[in-house]
C-alpha positions as CSV (number, residue, x, y, z in Angstrom):
1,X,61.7,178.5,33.4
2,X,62.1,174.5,33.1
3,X,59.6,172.2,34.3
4,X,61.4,170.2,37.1
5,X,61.2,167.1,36.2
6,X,60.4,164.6,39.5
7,X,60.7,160.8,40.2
8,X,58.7,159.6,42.7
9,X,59.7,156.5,44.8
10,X,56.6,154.9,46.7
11,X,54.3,156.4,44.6
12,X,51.0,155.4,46.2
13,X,51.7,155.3,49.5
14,X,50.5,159.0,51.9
15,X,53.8,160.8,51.1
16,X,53.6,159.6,47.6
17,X,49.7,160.3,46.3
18,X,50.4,164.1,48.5
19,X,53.3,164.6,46.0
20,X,51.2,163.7,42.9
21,X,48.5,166.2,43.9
22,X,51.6,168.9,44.6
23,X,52.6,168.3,40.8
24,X,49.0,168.2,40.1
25,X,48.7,171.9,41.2
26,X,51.9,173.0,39.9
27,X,51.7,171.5,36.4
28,X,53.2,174.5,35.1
29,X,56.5,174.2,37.0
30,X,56.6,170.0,38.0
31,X,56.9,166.8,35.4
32,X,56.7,163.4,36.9
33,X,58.9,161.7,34.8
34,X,58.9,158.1,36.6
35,X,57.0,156.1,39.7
36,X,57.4,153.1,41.8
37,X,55.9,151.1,43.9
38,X,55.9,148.0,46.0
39,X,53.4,146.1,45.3
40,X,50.3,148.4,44.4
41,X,50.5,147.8,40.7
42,X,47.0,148.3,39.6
43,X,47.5,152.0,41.4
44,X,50.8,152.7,39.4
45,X,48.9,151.6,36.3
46,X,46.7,154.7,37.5
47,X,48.9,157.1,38.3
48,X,50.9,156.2,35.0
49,X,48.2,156.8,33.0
50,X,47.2,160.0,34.7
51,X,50.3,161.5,34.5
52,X,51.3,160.1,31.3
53,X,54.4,158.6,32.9
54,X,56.4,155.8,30.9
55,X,59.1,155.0,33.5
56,X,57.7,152.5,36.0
57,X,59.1,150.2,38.7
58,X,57.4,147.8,41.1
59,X,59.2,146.7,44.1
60,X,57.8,143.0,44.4
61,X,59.3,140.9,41.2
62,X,56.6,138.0,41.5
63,X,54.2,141.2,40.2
64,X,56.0,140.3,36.1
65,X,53.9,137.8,36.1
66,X,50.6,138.8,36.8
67,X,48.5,139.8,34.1
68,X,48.7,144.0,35.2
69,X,52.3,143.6,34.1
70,X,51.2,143.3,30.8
71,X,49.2,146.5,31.0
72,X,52.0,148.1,32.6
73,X,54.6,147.0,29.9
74,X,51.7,148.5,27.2
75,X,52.5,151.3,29.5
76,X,56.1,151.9,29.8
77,X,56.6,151.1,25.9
78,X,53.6,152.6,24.0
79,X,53.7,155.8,22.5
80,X,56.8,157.9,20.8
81,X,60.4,157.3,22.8
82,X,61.8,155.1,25.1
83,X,60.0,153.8,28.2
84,X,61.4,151.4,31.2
85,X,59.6,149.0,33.0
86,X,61.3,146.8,35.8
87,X,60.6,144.7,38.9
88,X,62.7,144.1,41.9
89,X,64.2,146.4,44.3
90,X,67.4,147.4,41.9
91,X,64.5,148.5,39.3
92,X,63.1,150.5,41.7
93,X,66.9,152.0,42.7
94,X,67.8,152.7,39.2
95,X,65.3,155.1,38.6
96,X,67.6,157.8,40.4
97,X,69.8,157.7,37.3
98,X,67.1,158.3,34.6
99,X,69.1,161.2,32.5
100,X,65.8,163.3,32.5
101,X,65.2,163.4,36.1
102,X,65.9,166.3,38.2
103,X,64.5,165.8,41.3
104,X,63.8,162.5,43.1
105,X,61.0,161.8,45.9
106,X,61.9,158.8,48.1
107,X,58.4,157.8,50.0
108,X,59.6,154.5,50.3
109,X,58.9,153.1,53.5
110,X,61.5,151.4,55.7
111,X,64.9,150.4,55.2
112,X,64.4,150.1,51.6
113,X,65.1,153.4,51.0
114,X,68.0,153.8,51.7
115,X,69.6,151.9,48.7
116,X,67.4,154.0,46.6
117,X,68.7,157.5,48.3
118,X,72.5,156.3,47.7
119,X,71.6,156.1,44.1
120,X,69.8,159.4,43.3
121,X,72.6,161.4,45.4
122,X,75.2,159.3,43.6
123,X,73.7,160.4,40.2
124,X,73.9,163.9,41.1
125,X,70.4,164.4,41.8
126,X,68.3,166.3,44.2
127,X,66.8,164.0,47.4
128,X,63.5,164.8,48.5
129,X,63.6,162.8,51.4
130,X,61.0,161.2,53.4
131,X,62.3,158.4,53.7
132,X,63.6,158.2,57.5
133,X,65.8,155.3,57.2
134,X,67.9,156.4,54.7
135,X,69.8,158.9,57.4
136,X,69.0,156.5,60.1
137,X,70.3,153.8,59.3
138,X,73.0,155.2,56.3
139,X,73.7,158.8,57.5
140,X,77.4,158.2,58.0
141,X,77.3,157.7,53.8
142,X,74.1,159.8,52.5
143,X,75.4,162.6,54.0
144,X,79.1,163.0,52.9
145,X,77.2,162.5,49.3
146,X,75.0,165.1,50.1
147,X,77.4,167.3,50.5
148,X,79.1,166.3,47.2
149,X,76.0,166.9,45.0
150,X,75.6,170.8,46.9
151,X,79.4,171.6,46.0
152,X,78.5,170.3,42.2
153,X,75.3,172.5,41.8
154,X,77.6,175.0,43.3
155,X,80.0,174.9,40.3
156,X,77.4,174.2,37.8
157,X,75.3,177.5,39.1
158,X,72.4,175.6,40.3
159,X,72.4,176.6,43.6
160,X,70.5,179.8,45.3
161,X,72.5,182.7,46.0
162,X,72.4,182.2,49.6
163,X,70.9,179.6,51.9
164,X,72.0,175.5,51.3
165,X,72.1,174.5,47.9
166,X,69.5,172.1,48.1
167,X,70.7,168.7,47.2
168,X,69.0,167.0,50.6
169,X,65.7,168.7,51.0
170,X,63.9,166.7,53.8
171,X,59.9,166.1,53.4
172,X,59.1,165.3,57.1
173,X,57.3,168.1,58.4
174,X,59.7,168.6,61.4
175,X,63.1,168.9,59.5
176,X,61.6,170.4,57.0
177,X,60.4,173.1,59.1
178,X,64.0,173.2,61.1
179,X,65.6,173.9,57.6
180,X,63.2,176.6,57.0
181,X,64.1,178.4,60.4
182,X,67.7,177.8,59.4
183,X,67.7,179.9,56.7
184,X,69.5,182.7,56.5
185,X,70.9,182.3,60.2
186,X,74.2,181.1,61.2
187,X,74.6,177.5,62.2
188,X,77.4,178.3,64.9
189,X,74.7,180.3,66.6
190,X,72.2,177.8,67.1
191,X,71.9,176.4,71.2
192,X,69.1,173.6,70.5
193,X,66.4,172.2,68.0
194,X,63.3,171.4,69.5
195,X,61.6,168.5,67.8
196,X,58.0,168.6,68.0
197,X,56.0,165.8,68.6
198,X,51.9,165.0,68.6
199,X,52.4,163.2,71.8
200,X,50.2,160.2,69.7
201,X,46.8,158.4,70.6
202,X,48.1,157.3,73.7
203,X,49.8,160.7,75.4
204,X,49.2,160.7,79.1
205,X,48.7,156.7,79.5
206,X,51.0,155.3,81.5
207,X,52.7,151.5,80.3
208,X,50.1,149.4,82.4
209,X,47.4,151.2,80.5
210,X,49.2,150.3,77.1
211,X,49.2,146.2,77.7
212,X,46.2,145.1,75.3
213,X,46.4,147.8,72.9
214,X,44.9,146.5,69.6
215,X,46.4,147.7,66.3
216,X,43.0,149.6,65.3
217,X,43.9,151.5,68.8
218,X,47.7,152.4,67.9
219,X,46.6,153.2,64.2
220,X,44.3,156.1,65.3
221,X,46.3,159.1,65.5
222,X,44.8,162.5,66.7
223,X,46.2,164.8,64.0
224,X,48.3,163.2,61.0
225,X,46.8,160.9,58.2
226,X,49.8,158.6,57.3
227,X,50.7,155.1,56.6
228,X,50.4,152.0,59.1
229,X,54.1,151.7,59.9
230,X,54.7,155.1,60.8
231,X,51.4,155.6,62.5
232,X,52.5,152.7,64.6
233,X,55.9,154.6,65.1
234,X,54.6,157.6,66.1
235,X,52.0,156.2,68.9
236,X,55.5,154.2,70.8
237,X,57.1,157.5,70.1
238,X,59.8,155.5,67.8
239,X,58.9,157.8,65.0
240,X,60.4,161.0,67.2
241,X,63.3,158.7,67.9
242,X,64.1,158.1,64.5
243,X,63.4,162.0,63.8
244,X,65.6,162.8,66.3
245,X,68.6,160.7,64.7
246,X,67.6,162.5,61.2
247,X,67.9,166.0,63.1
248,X,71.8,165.1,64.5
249,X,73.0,163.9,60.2
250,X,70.7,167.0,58.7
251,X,72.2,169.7,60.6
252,X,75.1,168.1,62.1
253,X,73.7,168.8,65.3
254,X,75.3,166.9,68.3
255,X,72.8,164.6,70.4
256,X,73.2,167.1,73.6
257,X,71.5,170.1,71.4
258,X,68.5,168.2,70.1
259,X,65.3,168.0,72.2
260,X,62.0,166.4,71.4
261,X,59.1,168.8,73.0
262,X,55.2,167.5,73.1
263,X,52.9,169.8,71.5
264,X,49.4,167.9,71.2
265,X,48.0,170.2,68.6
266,X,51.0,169.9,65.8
267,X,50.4,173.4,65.1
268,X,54.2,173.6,66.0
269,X,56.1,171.7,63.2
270,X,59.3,172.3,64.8
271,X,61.1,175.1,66.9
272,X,65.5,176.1,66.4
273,X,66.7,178.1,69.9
274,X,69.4,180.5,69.8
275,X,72.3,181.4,71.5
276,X,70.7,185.3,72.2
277,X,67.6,183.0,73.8
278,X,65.8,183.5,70.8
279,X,63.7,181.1,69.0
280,X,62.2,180.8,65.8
281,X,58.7,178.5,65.5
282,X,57.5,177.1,62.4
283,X,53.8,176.9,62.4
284,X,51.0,175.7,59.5
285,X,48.9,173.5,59.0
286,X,48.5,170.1,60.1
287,X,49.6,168.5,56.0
288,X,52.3,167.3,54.8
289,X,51.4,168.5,51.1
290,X,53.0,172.0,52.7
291,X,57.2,170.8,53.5
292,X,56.3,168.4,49.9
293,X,56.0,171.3,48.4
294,X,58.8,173.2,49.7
295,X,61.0,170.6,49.2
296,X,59.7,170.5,45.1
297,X,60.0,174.3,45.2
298,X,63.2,175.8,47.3
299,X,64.3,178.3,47.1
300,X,61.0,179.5,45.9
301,X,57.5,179.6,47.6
302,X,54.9,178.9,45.4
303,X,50.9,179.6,46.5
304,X,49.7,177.1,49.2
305,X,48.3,173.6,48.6
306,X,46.3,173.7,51.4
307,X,43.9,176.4,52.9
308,X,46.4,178.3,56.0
309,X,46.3,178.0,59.6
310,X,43.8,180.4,60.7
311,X,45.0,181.6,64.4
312,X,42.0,183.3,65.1
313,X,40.4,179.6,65.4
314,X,43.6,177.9,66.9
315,X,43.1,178.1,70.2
316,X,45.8,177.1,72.8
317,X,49.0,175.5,72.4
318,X,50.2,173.3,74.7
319,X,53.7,171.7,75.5
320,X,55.1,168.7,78.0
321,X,58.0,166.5,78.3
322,X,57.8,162.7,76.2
323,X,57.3,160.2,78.7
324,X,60.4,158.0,77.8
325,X,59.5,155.5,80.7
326,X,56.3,154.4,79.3
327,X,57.3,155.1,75.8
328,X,60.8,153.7,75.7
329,X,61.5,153.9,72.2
330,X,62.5,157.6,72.2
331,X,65.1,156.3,74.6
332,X,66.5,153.5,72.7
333,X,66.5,155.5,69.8
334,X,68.6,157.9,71.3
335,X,70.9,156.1,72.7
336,X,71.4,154.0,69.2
337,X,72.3,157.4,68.0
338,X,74.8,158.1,70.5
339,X,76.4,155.1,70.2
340,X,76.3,155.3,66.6
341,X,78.1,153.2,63.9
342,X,75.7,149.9,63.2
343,X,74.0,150.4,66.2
344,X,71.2,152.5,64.6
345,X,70.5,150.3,62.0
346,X,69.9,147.3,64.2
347,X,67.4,148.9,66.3
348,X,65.6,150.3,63.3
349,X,65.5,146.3,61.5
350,X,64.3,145.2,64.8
351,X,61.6,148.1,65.2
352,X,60.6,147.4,61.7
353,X,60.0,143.4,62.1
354,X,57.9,143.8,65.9
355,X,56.1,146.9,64.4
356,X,55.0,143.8,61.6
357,X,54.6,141.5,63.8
358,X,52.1,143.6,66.2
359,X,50.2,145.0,63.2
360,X,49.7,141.1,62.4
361,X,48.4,140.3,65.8
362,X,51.4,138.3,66.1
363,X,53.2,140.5,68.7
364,X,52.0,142.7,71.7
365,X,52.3,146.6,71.5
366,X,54.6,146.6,74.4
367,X,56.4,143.9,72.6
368,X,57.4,146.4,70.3
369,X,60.2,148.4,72.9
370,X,61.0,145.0,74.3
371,X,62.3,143.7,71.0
372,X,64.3,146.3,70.1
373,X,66.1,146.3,73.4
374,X,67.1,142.5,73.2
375,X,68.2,142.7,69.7
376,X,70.6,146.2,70.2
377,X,71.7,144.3,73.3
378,X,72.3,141.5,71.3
379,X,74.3,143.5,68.9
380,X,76.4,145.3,71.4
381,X,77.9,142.1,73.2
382,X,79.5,141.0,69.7
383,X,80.3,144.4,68.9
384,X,79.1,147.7,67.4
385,X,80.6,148.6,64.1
386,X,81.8,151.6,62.0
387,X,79.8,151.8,58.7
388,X,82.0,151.5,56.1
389,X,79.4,150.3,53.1
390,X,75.8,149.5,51.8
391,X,76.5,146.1,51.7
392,X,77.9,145.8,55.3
393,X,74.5,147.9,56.2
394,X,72.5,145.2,54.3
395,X,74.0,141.9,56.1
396,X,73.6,144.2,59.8
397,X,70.2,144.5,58.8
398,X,69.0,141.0,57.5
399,X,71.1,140.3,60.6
400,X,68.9,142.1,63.2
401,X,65.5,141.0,61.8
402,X,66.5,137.3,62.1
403,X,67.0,138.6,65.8
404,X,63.9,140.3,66.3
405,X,62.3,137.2,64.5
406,X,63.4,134.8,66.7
407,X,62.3,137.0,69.6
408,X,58.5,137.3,68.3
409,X,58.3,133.8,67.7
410,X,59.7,132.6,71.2
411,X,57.4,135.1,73.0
């Protein structure tokens, strides 16, 4: 059988270096055929070499002219055939259409991405997703493409027998273990999705307890290793928020059948109730090189990555209610996702700038929730829209972190 071959978007960030190490162990079945980055350029260089990539991107364009570029272009253009090397965010976008690319990771983090999952969808690619904000923010346009790609791998044979046909696999460990206990089980049938959530370094505290929390406090979470944005998210609870907007485009899943559930030991990736009462659990181990590598391999399993959850040692498992008055972001998240239209997109720009902000000392961690409810608030009195475009999504965006700008700054 062909290699797939895999582009991977926000290469060295957690999602990114775990997908590396995936194709790493699976060199007989994965090709990485193209990377890009932010900013990390002197890690690309790395990972290029490594891998023997000659397709590169790197997100910030002042990086041409430092002197790594030059290593980089020695890089992309050395050897037999035709290498790429470009700078910008469209650089980093047009990798999706590579010819030789099969498969395309998007780790990018934040709003970004979502210009780059338009692209690899419109190309007739398979999305690995991690990328949250592509279906928060775009979902009303990834998703109709989505569907597009599946009926085309349809025709062309591509797809599995039974089950989706795989052109939106999802990399978070929660949808990607929702899909899993979707499979072979009919979507009419299901009563709710239960959303798992780690509950964060701060589970239990209540919001007078969370004014001076420093961003070395937020940043310590009890059971995932990720980046600092969504380490951040998950401590307000914004990053089940945003999961939970994911869940209702994935599975077309209205708001009223999607809960989010506690579960401090993330044994639990993520539960789907039936209408019989049953319910199916997806359990493993707390690392997200498992749904990477599910996502890489459907509809095949290929050995584990990672050493399996042992329940003899597990212990307990434990499950409460979110605390959506001290942690309000699950609550404005939701109710941006009700509403719907533009509405999503300004709360995640505004999330996105006082998440910066904090992390910079510049903002207070209850600042955070407090920012995003002034600038959705803002955005509702002149008027919620229907998305209708990338480039209306772009202006709503640049729009709402002017907003949430302004807000920092006059706090």
């Amino acid at each position: 059988m062909a290699k797939k071959r895999v582009v991977v978007l926000g290469s060295t960030g957690s999602i990114g270096t775990q997908t590396l190490d995936v194709v790493r162990r699976h060199a007989d079945k994965l090709e990485v055929v193209a990377l890009a980055v932010g900013a990390r350029a002197d890690e690309l260089l790395a990972q290029a070499r490594a891998f023997g990539v000659r397709h590169l991107a790197v997100g910030r364009e002042e990086v041409a002219g430092l002197p790594v570029a030059d290593d980089l272009r020695a890089q992309a253009h050395g050897g037999e055939g035709e290498g790429s090397l470009a700078f910008g965010p469209e650089g980093v976008a047009a990798l999706a259409h590579l010819p030789e690319a099969d498969v395309v990771v998007n780790a990018l983090v934040g709003a970004a991405g979502l210009r780059a999952s338009f692209e690899a969808l419109s190309a007739g690619k398979v999305l690995a997703l991690a990328n949250k904000e592509s279906l928060v923010v775009g979902g009303d346009l990834i998703m109709p493409l989505a569907a597009r790609v599946d009926e085309q791998r349809r025709a062309r044979g591509m797809a599995p027998k039974t089950g989706p046909a795989g052109a939106l696999m999802p990399i978070d460990s929660e949808h990607g273990a929702i899909y899993q206990c979707l499979l072979g089980e009919d979507e009419r049938e299901v009563s709710r999705l239960w959303v798992t959530a780690s509950g964060g370094p701060f589970r239990g505290r209540k919001r007078s307890e969370l004014e001076g929390i420093t961003p070395a406090q937020a940043l310590a979470h009890p059971t995932w290793n990720m980046g600092a944005k969504i380490s951040i998210d998950s401590s307000t609870l914004m990053n089940k928020g945003l999961e939970v907007i994911e869940a209702h485009h994935l599975f077309a899943m209205p708001y009223d059948k999607i809960e989010v559930v506690v579960q401090p030991q993330s044994a639990i990736h993520s539960m789907v109730e039936y209408s019989d009462g049953s319910v199916k659990a997806h359990l493993g181990t707390t690392d997200m090189r498992i749904p990477i590598q599910f996502a890489l391999s459907y509809p095949e399993r290929w050995s584990a990555p990672v050493a399996p959850l042992d329940f003899r040692t597990l212990g307990s498992l434990e499950f409460a209610a979110p605390d959506t008055e001290t942690f309000r972001c699950l609550a404005l998240a939701r109710e941006a996702g009700r509403t719907g239209g533009t509405l999503p997109c300004v709360m995640n720009a505004a999330n996105e700038v006082a998440v910066a902000a904090f992390l910079a000392e510049e903002g207070t961690y209850l600042g955070i929730a407090a920012c995003v409810e002034a600038v959705m608030e803002a955005h509702a009195a002149e008027g919620v829209q229907q998305v209708e475009s990338l480039g209306q999504l772009e202006e709503v965006d640049a729009w709402a972190r002017a907003k949430a700008r302004a807000w920092v700054k006059a706090r």
